[in-house]
C-alpha positions as CSV (number, residue, x, y, z in Angstrom):
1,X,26.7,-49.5,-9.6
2,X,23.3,-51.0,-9.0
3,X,20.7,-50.4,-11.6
4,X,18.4,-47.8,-9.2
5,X,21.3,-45.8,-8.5
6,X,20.8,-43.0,-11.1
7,X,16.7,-43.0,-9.8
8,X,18.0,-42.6,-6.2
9,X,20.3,-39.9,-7.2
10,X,17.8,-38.5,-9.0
11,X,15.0,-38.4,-6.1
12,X,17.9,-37.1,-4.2
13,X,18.4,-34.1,-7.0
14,X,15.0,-33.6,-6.5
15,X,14.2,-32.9,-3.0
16,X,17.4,-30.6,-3.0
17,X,15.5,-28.7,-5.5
18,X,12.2,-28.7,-4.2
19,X,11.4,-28.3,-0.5
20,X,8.8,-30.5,0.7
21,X,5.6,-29.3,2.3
22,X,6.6,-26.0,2.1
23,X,5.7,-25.5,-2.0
24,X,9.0,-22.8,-3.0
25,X,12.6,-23.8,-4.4
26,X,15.8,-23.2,-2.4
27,X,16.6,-21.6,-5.1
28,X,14.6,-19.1,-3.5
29,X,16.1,-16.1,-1.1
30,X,15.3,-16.3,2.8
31,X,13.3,-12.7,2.1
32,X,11.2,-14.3,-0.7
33,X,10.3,-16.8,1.0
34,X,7.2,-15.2,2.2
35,X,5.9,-14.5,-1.0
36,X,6.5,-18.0,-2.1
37,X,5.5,-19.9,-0.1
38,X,2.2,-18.1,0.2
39,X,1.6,-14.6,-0.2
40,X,1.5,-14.8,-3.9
41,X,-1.4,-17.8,-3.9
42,X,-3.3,-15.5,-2.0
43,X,-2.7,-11.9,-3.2
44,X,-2.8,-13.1,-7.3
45,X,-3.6,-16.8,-7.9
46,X,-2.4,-18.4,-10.3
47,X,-2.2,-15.4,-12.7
48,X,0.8,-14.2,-14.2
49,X,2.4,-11.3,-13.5
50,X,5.3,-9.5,-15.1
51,X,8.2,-7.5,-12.7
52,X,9.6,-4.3,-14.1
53,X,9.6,-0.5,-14.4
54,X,7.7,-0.4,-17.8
55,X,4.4,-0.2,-15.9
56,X,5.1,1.0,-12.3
57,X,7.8,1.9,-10.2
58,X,8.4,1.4,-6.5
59,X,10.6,3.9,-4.3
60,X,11.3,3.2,-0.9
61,X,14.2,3.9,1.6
62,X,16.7,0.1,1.8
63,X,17.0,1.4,5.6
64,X,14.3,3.2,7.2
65,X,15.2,5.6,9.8
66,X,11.5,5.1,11.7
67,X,10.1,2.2,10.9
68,X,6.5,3.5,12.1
69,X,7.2,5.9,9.3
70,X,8.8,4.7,6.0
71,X,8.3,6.5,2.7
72,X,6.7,5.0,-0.3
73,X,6.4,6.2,-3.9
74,X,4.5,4.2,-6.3
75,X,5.2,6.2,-9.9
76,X,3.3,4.9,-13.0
77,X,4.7,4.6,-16.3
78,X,1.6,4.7,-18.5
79,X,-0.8,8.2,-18.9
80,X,-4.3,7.2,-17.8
81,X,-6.6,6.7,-20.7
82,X,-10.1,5.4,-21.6
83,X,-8.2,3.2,-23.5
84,X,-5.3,1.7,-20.8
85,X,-5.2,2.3,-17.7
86,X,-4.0,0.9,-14.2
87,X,-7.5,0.4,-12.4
88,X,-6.1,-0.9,-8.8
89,X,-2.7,-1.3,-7.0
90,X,-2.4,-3.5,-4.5
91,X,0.5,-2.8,-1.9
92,X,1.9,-6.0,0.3
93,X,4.6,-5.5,2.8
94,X,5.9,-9.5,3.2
95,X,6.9,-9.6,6.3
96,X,4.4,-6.9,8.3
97,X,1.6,-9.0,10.8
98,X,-1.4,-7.9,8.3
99,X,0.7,-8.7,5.0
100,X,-1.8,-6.5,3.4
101,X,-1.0,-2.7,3.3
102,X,-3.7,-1.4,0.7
103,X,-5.7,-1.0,-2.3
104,X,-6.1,1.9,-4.0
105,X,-8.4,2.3,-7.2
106,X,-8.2,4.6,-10.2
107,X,-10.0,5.8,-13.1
108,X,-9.1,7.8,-16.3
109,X,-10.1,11.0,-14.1
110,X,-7.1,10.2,-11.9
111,X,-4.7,11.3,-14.3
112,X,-1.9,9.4,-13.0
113,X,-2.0,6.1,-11.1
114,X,0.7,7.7,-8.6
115,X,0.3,7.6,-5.0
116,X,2.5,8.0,-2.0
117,X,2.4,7.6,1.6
118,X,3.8,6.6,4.9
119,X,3.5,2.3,6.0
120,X,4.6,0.7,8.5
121,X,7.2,-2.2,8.5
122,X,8.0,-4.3,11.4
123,X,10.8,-6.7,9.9
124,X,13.0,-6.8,7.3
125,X,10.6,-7.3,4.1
126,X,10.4,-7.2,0.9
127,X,7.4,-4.4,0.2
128,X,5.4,-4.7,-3.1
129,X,3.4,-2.9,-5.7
130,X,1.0,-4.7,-7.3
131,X,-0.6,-3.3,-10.4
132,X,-3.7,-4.2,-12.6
133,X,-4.2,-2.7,-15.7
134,X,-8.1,-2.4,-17.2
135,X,-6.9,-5.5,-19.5
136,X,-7.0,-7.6,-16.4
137,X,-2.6,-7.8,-16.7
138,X,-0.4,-7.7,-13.5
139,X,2.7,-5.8,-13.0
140,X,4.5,-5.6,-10.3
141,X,7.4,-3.5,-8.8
142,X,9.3,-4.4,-5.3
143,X,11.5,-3.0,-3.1
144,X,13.4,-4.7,-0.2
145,X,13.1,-2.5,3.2
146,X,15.3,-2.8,6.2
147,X,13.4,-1.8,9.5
148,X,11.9,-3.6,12.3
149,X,8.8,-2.9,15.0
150,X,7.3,-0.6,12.9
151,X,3.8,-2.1,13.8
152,X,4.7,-2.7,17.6
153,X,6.3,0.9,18.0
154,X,5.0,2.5,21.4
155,X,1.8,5.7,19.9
156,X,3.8,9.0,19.6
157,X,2.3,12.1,21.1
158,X,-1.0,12.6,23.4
159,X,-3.3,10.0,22.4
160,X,-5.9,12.1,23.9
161,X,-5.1,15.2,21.9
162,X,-5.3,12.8,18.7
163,X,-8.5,11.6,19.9
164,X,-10.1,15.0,19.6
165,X,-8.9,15.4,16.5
166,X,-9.8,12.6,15.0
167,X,-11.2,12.4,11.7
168,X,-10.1,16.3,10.6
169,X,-9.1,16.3,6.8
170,X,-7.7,18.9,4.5
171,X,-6.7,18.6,1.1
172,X,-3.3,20.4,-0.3
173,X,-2.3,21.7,-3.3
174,X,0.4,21.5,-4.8
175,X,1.4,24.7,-7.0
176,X,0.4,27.9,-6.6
177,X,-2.9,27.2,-9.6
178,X,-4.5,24.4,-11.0
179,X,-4.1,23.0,-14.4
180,X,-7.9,22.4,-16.2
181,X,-7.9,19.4,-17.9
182,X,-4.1,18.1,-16.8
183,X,-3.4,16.0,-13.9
184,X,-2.6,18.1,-10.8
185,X,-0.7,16.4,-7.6
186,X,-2.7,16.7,-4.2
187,X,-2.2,15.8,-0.7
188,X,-5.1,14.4,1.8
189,X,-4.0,14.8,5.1
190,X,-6.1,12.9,7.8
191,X,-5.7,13.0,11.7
192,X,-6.1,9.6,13.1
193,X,-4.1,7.8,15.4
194,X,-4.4,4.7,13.2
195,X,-3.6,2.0,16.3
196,X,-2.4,-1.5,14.6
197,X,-3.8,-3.5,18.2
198,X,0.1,-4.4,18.8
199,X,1.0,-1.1,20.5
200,X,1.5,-0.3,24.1
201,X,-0.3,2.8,25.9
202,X,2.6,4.3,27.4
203,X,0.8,5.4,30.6
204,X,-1.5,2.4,30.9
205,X,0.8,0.0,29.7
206,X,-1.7,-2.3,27.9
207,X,-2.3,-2.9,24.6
208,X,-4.3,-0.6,22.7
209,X,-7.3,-1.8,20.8
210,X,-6.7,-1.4,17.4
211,X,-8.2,1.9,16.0
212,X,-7.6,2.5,12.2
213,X,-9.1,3.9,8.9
214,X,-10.0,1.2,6.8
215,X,-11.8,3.1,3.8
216,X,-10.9,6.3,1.8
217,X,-12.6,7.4,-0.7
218,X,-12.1,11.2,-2.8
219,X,-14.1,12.0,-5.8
220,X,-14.1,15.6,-7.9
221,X,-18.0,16.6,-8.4
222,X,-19.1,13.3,-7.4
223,X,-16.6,11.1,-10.1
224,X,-14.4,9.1,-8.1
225,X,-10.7,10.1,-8.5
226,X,-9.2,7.3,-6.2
227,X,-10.8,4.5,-3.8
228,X,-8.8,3.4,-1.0
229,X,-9.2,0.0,1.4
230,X,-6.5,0.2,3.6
231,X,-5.0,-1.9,7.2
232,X,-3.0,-1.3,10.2
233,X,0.3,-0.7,7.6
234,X,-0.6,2.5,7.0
235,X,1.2,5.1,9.2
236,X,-0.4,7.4,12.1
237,X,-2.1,10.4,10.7
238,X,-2.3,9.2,7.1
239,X,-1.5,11.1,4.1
240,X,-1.8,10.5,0.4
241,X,-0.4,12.3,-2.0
242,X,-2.3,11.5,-5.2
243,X,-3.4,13.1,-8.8
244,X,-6.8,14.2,-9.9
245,X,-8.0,16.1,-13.3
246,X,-10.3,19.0,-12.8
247,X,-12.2,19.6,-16.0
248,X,-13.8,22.7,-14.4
249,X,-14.4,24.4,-10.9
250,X,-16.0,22.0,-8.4
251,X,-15.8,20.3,-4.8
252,X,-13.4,18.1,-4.3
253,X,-14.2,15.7,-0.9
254,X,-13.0,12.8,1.1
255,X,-14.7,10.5,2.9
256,X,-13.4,7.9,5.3
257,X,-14.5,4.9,7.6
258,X,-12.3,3.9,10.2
259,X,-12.8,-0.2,11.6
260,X,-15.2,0.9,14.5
261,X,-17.6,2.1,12.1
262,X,-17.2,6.1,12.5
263,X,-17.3,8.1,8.7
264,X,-16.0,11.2,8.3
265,X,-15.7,13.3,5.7
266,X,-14.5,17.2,3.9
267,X,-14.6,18.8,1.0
268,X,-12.8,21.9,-1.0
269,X,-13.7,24.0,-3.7
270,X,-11.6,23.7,-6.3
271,X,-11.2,26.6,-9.1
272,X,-8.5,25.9,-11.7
């Protein structure tokens, strides 16, 4: 055998391993491909980032019956301290047009760094939680998601009936009383037609201009309790379902901003 054989073989070795121009392994599943070959530059760098249920938990359907309308429960495993706490999640769905689903920021006054919602996915996809603690360390939880047009899906309902409703908020409670000093699960329901720019009026048949909230924000006597940036992923009508610690009586209020600039906002006392 020549002498450059075992170099050749071992070029060949190689570029099995490695897939040129394209910077991920074959070692790497079609649905990760995504994240490898991109997603994960831009969402987290270079920075490490440890996968597990020790510091948050994803739940989400495998098969979605609506994709326009898929469940997801992001569960933290650690109490929110001064000490430790998970300041921001970031949720990516892979495979969705605008990768980016949302942010959503916390503070010890949260309680719990739990949130759930309604997203849109519009192929098969790996959807992802992304956590960052106060300690500046990344944890993330995943969930793989079988659904497709999620983003394209014709708008439901009279789009003109939305329209006047647009922007009405109401929180809800969950429980018949508060608990002072304990975190307390809440719902913020918004009414917003929240268009992704890929859906067709079904009695114009064109494309509707894209039309969705883009900021949430909900603070307890002025503290914020939980920031939100969110994008077109986010189903119509958003809800959150969220914690918050009431020390006391006070006025809880949201306050949104939708991507053609129009704010909105409502509050509720709160007695415990």
């Amino acid at each position: 055998m020549p002498r450059q054989a075992p170099l050749i073989q071992g070029l060949l070795l190689t570029a099995a391993i490695l897939l040129p121009g394209t910077g991920f392994c074959a070692t790497d599943t079609p649905e990760e491909v995504a994240w490898t070959s991109g997603l994960r530059a831009k969402f987290i760098g270079d920075k490490p980032v440890e996968e597990g249920a020790d510091v948050i938990e994803l739940t989400a359907p495998y098969r979605a019956e609506d994709p326009a309308l898929v469940p997801l429960q992001i569960t933290s495993r650690i109490p929110q301290t001064a000490e430790r706490y998970i300041r921001k999640i970031t949720l990516v769905i892979d495979n969705n047009p605008v990768p980016f689903g949302a942010s959503f920021e916390f503070t010890p006054e949260s309680g719990k760094a739990d949130i759930a919602m309604r997203v849109r996915v519009n192929s098969y996809s790996y959807v992802r939680a992304i956590a960052e603690t106060n300690d500046g360390h990344l944890h993330m939880a995943k969930a793989f998601v079988k659904a497709s047009g999620g983003c394209s899906a014709p708008i439901g309902g009279d789009l003109e009936a939305a329209m006047a409703r647009l922007g009405k908020m109401k929180f809800k409670m969950e429980g018949e009383h508060l608990a002072p000093q304990q975190p307390n699960l809440t719902q913020l329901l918004i009414s917003h037609p929240n268009i992704t720019g890929l859906q067709m009026n079904q009695i114009s048949r064109m494309v509707q201009p894209a039309h969705y909230v883009e900021e949430v924000k909900v603070s307890f006597n002025d503290k914020p309790v939980l920031t939100a940036q969110t994008d077109i992923a986010i189903s119509a009508d958003p809800n959150f379902r969220f914690y918050f610690v009431p020390q006391g009586p006070g006025e809880l209020k949201a306050e949104i901003r939708d991507n053609l600039g129009s704010h909105f906002s409502a509050t509720q006392t709160v007695e415990p």
